[in-house]
C-alpha atoms as a printed R data frame, in Angstrom:
   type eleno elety resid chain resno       x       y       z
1  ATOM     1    CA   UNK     A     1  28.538  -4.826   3.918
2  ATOM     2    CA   UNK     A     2  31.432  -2.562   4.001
3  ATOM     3    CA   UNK     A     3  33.728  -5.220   1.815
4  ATOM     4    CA   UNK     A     4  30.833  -4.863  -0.799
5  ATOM     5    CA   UNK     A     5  30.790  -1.194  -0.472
6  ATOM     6    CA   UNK     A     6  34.696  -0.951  -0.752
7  ATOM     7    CA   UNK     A     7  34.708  -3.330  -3.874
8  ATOM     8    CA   UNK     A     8  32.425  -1.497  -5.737
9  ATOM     9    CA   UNK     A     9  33.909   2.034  -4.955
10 ATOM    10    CA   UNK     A    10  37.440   0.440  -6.232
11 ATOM    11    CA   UNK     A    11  36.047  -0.375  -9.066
12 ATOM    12    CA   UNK     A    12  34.126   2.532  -9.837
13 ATOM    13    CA   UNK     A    13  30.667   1.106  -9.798
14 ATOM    14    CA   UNK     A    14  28.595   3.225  -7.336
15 ATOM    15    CA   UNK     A    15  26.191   4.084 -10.061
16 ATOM    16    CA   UNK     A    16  25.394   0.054  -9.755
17 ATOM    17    CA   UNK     A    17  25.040  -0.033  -6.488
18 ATOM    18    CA   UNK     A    18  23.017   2.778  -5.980
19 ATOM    19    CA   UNK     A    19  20.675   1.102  -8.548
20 ATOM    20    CA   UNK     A    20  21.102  -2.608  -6.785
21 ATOM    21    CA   UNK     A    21  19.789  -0.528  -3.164
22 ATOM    22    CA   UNK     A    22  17.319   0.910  -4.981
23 ATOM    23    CA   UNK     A    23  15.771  -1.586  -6.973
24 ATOM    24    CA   UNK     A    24  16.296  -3.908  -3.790
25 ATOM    25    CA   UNK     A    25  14.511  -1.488  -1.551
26 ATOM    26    CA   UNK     A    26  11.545  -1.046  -4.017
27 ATOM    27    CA   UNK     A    27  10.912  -4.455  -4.205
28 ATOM    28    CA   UNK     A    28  10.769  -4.533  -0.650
29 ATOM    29    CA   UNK     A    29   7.911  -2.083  -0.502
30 ATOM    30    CA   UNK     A    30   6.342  -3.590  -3.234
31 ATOM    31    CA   UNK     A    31   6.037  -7.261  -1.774
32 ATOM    32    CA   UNK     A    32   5.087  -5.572   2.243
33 ATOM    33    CA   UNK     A    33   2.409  -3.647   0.200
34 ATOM    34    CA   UNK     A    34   1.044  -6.520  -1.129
35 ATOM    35    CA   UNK     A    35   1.121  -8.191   2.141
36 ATOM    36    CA   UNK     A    36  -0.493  -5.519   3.729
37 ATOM    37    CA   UNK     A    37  -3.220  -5.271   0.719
38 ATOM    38    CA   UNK     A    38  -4.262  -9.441   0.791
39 ATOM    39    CA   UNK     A    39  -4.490  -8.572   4.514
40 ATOM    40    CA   UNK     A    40  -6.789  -5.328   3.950
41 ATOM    41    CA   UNK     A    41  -8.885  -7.233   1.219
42 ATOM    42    CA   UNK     A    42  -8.648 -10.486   4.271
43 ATOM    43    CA   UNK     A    43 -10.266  -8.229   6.811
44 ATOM    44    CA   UNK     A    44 -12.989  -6.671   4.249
45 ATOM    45    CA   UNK     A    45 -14.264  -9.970   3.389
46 ATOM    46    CA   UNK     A    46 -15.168 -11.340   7.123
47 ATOM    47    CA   UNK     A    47 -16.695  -7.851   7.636
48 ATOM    48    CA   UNK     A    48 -18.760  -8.477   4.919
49 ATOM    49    CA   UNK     A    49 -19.745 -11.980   5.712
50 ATOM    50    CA   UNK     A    50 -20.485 -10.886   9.701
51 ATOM    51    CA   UNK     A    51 -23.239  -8.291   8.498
52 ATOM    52    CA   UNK     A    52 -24.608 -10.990   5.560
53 ATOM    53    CA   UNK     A    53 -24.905 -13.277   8.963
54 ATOM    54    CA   UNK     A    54 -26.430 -10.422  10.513
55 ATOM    55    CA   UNK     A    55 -28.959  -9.458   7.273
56 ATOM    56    CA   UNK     A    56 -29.731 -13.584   7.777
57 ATOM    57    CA   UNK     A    57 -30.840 -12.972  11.504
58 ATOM    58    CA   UNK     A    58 -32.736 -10.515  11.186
59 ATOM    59    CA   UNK     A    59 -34.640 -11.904   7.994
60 ATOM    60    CA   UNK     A    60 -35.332 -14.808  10.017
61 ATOM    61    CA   UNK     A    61 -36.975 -12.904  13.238
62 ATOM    62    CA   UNK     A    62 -38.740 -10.794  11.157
């Protein structure tokens, strides 16, 4: 990482790899956010099916 680093300060190209860290880190969050939202909308679905089994019982004893 430190070669990179060095390369770009020679040239004179932080500006571009400030952008490429934060454009790379943003994606990051992006795509764990996602994962973390399918997994959210994951866990409100079998919450809703266990009380829709639970509705079914009790419709069915009473």
């Amino acid at each position: 990482m430190l070669e990179i680093t060095d390369a770009f300060s020679q040239r004179g190209d932080l500006a571009h790899l400030a952008l490429f860290l934060w454009a790379s880190s943003t994606s990051g969050l992006l795509i764990w956010t996602l994962k973390e939202l399918s997994a959210s909308n994951r866990r409100f679905d079998q919450f809703v099916n266990e009380i829709a089994a639970v509705n079914r019982l009790f419709k069915r004893l009473g």
